[in-house]
C-alpha positions as CSV (number, residue, x, y, z in Angstrom):
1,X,-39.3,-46.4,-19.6
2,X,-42.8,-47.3,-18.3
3,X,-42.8,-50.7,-20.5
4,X,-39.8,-51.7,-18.9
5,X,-40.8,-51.1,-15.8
6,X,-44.0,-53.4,-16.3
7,X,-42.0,-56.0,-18.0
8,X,-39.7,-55.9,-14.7
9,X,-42.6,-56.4,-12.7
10,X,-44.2,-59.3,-14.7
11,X,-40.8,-60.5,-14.9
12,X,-40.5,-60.6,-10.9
13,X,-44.4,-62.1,-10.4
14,X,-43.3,-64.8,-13.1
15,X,-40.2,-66.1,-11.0
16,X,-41.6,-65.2,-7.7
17,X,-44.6,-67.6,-8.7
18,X,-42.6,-70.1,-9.3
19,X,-39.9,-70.8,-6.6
20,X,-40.8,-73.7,-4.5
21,X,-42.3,-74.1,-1.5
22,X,-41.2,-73.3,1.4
23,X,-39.7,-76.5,4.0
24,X,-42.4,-77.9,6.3
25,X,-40.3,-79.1,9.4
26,X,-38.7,-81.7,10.0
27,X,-37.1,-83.0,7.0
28,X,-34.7,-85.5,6.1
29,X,-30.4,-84.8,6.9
30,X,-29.2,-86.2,3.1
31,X,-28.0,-89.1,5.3
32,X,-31.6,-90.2,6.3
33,X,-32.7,-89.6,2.8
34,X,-30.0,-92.2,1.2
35,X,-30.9,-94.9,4.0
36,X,-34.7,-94.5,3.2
37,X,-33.4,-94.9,-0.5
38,X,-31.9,-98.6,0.3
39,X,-35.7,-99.8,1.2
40,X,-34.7,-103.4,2.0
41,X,-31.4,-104.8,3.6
42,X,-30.4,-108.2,6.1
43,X,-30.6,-108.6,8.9
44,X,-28.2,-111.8,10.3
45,X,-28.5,-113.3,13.9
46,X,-26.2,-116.1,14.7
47,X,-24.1,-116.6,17.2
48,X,-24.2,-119.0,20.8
49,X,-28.1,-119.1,20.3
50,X,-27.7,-121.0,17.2
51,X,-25.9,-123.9,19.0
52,X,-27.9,-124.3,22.2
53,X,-31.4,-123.8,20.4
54,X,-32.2,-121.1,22.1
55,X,-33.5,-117.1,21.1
56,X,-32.6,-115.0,24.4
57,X,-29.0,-116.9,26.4
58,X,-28.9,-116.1,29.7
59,X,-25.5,-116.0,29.2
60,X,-24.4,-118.8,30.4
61,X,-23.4,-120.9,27.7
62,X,-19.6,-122.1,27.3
63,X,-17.8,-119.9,24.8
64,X,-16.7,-123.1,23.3
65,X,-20.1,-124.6,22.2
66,X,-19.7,-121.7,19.1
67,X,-18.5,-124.3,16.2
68,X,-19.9,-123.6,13.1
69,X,-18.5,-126.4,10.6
70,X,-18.4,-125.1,7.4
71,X,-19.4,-121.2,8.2
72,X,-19.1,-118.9,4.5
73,X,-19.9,-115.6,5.0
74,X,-19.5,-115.3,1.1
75,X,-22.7,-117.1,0.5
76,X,-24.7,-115.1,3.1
77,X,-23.5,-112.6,0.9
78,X,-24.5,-113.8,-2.1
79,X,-27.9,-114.8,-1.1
80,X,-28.6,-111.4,-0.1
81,X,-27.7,-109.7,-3.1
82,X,-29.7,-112.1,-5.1
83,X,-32.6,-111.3,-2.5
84,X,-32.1,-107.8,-3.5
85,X,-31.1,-106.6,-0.2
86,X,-28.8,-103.7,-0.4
87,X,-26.3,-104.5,2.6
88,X,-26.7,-106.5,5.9
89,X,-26.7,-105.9,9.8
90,X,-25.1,-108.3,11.4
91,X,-25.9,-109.1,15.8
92,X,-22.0,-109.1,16.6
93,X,-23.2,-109.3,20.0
94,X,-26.8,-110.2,21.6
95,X,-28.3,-109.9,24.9
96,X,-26.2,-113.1,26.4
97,X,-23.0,-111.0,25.9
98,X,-21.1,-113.5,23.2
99,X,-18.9,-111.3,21.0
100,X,-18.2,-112.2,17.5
101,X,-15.2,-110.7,17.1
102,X,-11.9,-110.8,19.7
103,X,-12.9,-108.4,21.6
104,X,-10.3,-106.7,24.3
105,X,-13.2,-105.8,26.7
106,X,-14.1,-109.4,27.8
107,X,-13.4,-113.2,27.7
108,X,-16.7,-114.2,26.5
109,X,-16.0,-113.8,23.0
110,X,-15.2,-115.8,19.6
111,X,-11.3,-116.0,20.5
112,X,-11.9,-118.3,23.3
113,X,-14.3,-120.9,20.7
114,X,-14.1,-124.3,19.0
115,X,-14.3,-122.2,15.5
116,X,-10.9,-121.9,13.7
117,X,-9.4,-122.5,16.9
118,X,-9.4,-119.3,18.2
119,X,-8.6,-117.2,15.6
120,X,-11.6,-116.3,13.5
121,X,-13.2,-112.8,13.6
122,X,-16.9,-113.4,12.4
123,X,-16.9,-109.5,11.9
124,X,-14.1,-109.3,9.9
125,X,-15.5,-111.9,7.5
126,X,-18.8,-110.8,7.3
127,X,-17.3,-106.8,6.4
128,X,-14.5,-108.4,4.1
129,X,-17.2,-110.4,2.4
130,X,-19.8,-106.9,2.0
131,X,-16.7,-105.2,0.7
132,X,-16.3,-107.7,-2.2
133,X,-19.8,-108.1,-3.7
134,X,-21.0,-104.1,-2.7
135,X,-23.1,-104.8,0.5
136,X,-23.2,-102.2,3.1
137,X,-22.1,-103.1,6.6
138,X,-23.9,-102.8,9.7
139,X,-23.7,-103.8,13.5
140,X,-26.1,-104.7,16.1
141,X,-24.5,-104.8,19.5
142,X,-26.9,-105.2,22.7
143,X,-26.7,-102.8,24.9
144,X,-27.8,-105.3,27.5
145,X,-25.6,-108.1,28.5
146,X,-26.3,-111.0,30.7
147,X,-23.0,-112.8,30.8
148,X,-21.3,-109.7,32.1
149,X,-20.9,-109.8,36.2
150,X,-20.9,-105.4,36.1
151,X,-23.9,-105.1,34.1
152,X,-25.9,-102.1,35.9
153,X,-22.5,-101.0,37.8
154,X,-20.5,-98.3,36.0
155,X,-17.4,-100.6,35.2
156,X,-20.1,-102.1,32.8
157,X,-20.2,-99.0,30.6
158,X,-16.5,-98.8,29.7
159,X,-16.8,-102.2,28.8
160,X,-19.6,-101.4,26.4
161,X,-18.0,-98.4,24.9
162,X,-14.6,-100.0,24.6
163,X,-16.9,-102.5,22.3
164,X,-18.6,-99.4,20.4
165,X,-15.2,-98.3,19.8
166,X,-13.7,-101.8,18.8
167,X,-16.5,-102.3,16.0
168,X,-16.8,-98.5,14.5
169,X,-13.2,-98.4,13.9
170,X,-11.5,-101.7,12.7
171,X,-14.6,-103.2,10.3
172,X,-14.5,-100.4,7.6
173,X,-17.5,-97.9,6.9
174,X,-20.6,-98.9,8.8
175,X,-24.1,-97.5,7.4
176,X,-26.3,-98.4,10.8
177,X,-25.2,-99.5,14.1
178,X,-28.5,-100.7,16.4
179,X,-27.9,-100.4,19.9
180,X,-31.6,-102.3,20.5
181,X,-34.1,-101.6,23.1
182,X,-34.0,-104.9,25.1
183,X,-32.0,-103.5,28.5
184,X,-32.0,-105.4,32.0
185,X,-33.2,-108.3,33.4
186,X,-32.9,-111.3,34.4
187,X,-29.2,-113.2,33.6
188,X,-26.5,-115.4,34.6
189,X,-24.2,-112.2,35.4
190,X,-21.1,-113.9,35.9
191,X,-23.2,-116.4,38.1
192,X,-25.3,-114.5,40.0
193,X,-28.1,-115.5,38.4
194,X,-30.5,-112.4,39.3
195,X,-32.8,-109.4,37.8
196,X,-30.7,-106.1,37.0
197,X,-32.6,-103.1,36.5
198,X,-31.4,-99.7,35.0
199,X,-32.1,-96.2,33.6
200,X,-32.0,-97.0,29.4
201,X,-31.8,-93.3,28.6
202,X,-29.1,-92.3,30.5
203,X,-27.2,-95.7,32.3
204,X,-25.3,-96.4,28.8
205,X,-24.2,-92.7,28.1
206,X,-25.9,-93.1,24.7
207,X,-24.5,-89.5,23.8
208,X,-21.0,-90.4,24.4
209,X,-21.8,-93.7,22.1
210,X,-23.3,-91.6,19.3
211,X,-20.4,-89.3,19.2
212,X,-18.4,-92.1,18.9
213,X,-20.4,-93.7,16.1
214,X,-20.5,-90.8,14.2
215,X,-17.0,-89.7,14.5
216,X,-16.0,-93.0,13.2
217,X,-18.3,-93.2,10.9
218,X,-20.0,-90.0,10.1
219,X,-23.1,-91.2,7.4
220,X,-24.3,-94.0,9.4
221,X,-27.3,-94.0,10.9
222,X,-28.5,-95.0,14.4
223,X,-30.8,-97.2,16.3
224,X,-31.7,-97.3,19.8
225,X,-31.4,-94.7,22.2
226,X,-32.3,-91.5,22.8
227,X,-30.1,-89.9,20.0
228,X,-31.6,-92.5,17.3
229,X,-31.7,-91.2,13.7
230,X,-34.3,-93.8,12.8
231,X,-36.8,-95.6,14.8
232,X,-38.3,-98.9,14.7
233,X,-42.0,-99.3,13.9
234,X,-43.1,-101.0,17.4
235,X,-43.9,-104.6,16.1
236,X,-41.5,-107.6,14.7
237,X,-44.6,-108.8,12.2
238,X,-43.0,-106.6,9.5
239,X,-46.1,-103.9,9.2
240,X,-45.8,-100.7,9.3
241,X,-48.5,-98.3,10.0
242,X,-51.1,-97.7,7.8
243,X,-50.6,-93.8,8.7
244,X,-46.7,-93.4,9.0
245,X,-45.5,-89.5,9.6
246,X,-41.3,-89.4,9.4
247,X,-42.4,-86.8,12.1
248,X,-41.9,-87.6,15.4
249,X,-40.7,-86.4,18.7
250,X,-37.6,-86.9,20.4
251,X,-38.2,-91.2,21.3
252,X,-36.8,-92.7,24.4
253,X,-38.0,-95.6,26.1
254,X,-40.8,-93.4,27.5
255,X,-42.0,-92.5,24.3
256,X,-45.7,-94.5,23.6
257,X,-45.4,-97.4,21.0
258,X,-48.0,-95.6,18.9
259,X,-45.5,-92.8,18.3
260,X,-43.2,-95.6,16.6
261,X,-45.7,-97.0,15.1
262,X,-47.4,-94.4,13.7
263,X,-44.9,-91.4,14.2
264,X,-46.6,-87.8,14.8
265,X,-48.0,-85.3,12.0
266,X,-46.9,-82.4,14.8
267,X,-43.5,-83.9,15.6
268,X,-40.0,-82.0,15.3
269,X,-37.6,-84.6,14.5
270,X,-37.2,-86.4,11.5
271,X,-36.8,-90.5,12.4
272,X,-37.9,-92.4,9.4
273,X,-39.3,-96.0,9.8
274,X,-37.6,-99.1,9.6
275,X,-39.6,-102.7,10.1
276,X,-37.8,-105.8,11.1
277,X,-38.8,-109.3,10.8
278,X,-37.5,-112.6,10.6
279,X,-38.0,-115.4,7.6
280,X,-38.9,-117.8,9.9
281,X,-41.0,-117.7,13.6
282,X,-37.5,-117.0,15.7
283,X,-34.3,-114.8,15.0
284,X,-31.9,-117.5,15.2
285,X,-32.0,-120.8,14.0
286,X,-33.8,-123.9,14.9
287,X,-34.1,-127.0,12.9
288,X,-37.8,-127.3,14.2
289,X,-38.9,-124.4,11.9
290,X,-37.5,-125.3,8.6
291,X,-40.8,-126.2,7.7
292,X,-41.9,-122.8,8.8
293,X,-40.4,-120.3,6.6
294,X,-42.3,-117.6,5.4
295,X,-44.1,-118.2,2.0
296,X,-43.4,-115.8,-1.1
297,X,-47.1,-114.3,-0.6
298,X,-46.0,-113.7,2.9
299,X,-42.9,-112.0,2.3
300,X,-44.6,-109.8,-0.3
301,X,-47.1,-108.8,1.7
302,X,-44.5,-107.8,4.3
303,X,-42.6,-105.8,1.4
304,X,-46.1,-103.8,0.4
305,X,-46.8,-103.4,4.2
306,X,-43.4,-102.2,4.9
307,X,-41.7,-100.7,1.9
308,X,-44.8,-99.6,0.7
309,X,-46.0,-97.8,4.2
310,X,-42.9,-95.2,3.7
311,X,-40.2,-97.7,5.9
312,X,-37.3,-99.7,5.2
313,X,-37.8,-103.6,5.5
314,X,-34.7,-105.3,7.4
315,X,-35.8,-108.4,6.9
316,X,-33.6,-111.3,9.0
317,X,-32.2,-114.6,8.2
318,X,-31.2,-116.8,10.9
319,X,-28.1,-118.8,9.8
320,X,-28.1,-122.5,10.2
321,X,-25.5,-124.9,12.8
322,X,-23.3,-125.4,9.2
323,X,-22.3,-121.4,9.0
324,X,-24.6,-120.7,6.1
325,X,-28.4,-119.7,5.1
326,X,-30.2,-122.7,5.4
327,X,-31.2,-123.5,1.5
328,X,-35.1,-123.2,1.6
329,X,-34.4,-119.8,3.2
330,X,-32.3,-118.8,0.1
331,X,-34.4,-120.0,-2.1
332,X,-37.6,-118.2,-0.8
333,X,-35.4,-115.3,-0.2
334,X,-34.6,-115.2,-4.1
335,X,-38.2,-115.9,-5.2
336,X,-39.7,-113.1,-3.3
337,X,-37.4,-110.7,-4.8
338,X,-38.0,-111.9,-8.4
339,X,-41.5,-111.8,-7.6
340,X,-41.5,-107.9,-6.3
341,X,-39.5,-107.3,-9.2
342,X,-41.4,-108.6,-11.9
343,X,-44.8,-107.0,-10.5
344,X,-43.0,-103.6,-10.4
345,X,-41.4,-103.6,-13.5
346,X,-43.9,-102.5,-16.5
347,X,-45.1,-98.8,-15.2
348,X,-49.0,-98.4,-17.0
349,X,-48.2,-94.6,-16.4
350,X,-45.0,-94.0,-18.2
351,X,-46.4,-92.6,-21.5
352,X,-49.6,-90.9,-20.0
353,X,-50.7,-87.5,-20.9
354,X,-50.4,-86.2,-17.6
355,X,-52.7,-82.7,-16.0
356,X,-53.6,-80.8,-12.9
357,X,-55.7,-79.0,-11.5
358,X,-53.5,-76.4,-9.9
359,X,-49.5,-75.6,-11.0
360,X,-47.3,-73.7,-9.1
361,X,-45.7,-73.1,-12.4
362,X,-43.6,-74.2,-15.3
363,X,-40.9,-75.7,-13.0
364,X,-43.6,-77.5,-11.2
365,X,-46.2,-78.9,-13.6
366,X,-47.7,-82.4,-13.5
367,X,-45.6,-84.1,-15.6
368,X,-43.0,-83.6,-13.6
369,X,-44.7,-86.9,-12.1
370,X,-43.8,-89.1,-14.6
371,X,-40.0,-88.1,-16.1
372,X,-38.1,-90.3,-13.9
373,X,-36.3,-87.7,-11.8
374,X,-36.8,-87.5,-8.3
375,X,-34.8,-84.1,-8.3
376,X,-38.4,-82.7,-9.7
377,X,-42.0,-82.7,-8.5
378,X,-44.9,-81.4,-9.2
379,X,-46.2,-78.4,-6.8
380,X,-49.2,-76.6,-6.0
381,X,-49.9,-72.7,-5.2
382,X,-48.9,-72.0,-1.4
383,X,-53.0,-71.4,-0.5
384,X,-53.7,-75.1,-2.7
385,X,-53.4,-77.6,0.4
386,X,-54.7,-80.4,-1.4
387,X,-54.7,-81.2,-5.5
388,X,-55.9,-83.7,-8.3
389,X,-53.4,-85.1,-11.0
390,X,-54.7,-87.5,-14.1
391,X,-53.3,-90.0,-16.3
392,X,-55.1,-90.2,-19.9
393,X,-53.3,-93.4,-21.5
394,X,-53.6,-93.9,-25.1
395,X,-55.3,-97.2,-25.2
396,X,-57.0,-99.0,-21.5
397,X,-54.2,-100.3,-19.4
398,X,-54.7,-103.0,-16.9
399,X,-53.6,-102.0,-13.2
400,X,-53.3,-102.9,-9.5
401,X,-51.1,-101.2,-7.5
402,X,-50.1,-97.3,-7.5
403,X,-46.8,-95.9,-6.1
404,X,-46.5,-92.6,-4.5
405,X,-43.9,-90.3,-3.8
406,X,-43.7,-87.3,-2.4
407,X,-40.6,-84.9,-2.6
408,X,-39.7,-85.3,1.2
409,X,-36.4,-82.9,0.9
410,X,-39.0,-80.4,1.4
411,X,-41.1,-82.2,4.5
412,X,-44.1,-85.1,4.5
413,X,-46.5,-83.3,3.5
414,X,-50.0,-85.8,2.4
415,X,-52.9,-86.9,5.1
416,X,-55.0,-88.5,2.8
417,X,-55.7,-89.6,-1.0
418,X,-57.7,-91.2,-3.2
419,X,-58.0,-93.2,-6.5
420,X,-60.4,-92.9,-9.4
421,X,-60.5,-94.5,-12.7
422,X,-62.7,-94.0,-15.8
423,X,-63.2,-96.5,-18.8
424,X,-65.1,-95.5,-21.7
425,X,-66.9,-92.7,-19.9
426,X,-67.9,-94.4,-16.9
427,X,-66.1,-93.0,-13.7
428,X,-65.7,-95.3,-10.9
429,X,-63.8,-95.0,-7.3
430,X,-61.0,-97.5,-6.7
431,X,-61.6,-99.7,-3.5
432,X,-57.6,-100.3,-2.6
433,X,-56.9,-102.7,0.3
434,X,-54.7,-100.3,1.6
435,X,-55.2,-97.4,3.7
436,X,-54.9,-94.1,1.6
437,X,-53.4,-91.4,4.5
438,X,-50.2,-90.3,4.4
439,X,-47.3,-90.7,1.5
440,X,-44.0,-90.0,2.4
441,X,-41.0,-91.5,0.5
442,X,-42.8,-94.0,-0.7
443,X,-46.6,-94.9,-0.7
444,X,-48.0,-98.5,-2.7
445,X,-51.5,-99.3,-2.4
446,X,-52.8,-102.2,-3.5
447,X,-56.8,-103.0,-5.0
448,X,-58.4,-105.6,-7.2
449,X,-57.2,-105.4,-11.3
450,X,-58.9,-102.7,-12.6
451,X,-59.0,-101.6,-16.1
452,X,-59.0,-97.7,-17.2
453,X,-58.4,-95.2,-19.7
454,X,-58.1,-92.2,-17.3
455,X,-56.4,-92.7,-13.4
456,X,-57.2,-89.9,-11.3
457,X,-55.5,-89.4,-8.0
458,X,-57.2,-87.0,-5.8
459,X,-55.1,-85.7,-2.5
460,X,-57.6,-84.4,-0.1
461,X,-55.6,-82.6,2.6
462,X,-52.2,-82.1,3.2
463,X,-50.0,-79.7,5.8
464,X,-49.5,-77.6,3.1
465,X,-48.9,-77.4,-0.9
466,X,-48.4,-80.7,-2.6
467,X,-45.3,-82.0,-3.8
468,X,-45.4,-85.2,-5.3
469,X,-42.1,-85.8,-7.3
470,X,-43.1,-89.8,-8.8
471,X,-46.5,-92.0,-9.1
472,X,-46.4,-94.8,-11.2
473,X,-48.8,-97.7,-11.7
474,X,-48.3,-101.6,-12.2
């Protein structure tokens, strides 16, 4: 009776040792965690801009000048999936008020163009086009409109809400709607031609306009706004911060940019990162820059900077007068993916021997780094804020860049790494051009080639025990 009473108890400290840690607050909804998972996606701005040459309308161009002559939403498409972009956002409506779609709520919109005489819906094409090759859908609409003679008058927001509820419930599932943070200003305002100010947080009734996003369409995730579910990283350069906590507080357009930027170690909310940036110098097209878009090297070093500083990349591509992405836009587009994916494809790591220095337990030992599931990770003791896990490779391997990822379901946990390598006994630190701070989703740093027979990757502090479900090396 006694041994089973002591084989109980071992029985008890066995699995009481190894359940995981607890949660550190905030962590993702599963609808955040699936948009972090897309990493890169389009962004598309076209519309009157395009065909007055200009990047902010005043809104008061003719509805008519909108003619594209050969517009194909198919090859936007196209080009985007061969750019590995997992879906597209498209502006169906920017600050000068133009709609892209025939909207009920006002004149100023694609019904009342040149293009197929009044009868095209640029929305419809775009979502019927995303349907067919596997995109997912999303819509910008400005907030702000400077066509619009009630802007800053309440008529004004049941126009705009009539809009929301136009493009959340006849385009299909949407997986991101932005609202933006441009609002008030100068404008035409159906010819008044003067400076509106208002209240962003609460003129628009932004929770009315989430309740209606999400009761539409219930996984997709929101910009803009007080009631955002992501937040943008406080630059259009395509960087990210080289510290970037998912933790932030509640943002509105109070909040300081270094919170977006940076987000907050202490904060309560979960609002991963998402960097925008165009191809070329402006968000909608111009003939003068087609000498100007963004070099291979550039756009990789926007991926590593983005992507690789735990934020999604929405990178945009201005379409041309013709209706489709100008050619050398494409074609960079393409090359930069092909380039990503051929440095990321031969992982040095994948048939390391792989130890610790502290194990939670059987369920959560370091190899659990390295067997492609990101349903398991590898976790220290509950008092073991910090933690050391090496790679011993069979023969020297050749590497530059290290990916880390930590098993957010459970919180962002990691303030700061480093990297150590060792080649035929002589240890040596690795001098990355990246910043090594915090992890998140997903951490790349970048250093000179080095080559080891041993990678050690030391985590120095973190808000509590380590859980690091993937690290590979390239």
């Amino acid at each position: 009776m006694k041994n089973i009473f002591l084989i109980s108890v071992l029985v008890l400290a066995l699995v009481s040792c190894t359940k995981a840690p607890t949660p550190l607050y905030p962590v993702p909804s599963d609808n955040q965690l699936e948009w972090q998972q897309l990493e890169t996606y389009a962004f598309i701005h076209f519309g009157l801009n395009t065909f007055n040459d200009l990047e902010w309308g005043c809104g008061d161009t003719p509805a008519s000048t909108f003619n594209p002559e050969s517009l194909d939403c198919e090859q936007w498409v196209k080009t985007l999936k061969n750019s590995g972009m997992k879906g597209v956002i498209l502006t169906a409506k920017h600050h000068d008020g133009f709609c892209l779609w025939p909207t009920k709520s006002t004149d100023y919109n694609i019904s009342n163009s040149s293009y197929k005489n009044g009868k095209g819906d640029l929305v419809k094409e775009l979502s019927d086009a995303c349907r067919k090759y596997g995109l997912k859908f999303g819509i910008y609409c400005s907030p702000w409109d400077r066509h619009n003679a009630k802007y800053a008058y309440p008529e004004y927001v049941t126009t705009y809400h009539q809009q929301i509820q136009e493009l959340t419930s006849n385009y299909g599932h949407l997986f991101e709607f932005w609202f933006d943070g441009a609002n008030g200003g100068n404008g035409y305002y159906g010819g008044a031609n003067e400076t509106r100010s208002i209240d962003p947080d609460n003129y628009y009734d932004y929770q009315r306009a989430k309740d209606t996003v999400l009761a539409n369409n219930p996984t997709a995730m929101i910009f803009g706004g007080p009631y955002q579910t992501v937040r943008w990283i406080g630059n259009e350069k395509g960087f990210a911060g080289a510290t970037n906590w998912c933790n932030t507080p509640r943002i509105t357009s109070q909040t300081p940019l270094t919170i977006n930027t940076f987000g907050d170690e202490n904060g309560t909310e979960w609002l991963p990162a998402e960097v925008d940036v165009s191809i070329r110098p402006g968000w909608f097209y111009h003939a003068n820059e087609d000498n100007q878009v963004k070099s291979v090297d550039e756009l990789c070093d926007i991926y590593y900077n983005s992507v690789g500083h735990n934020a999604n990349l929405l990178l945009n591509f201005p379409v041309a007068l013709n209706g489709k992405i100008h050619p050398t836009d494409s074609t960079r587009a393409v090359e930069f993916y092909k380039t990503i994916s051929k440095d990321l494809s031969n992982n040095k790591l994948s048939n390391a021997k792989v130890c610790a220095d502290n194990v939670r337990g059987r369920h959560f030992d370091a190899s659990k780094v390295n067997d492609n599931d990101s349903e398991t990770f590898w976790a220290t003791d509950d008092d073991y804020p910090y933690g050391t896990v090496s790679f011993s490779m069979s023969k020297a391997v050749v590497i530059s860049c290290v990916m880390i990822q930590e098993y957010v379901k459970l919180g962002q946990r990691v303030k700061s790494f480093y990297l150590e390598g060792e080649k035929d006994g002589n240890w040596f630190r690795v001098n990355t051009y990246d910043e090594t701070t915090t992890v998140g989703y997903k951490r790349i740093v970048r250093f000179d080639p080095v080559e080891v027979d041993k990678l050690v990757i030391n985590f120095e502090e973190s808000r509590g025990p380590l859980c690091i479900s993937n690290i590979e090396a390239y």
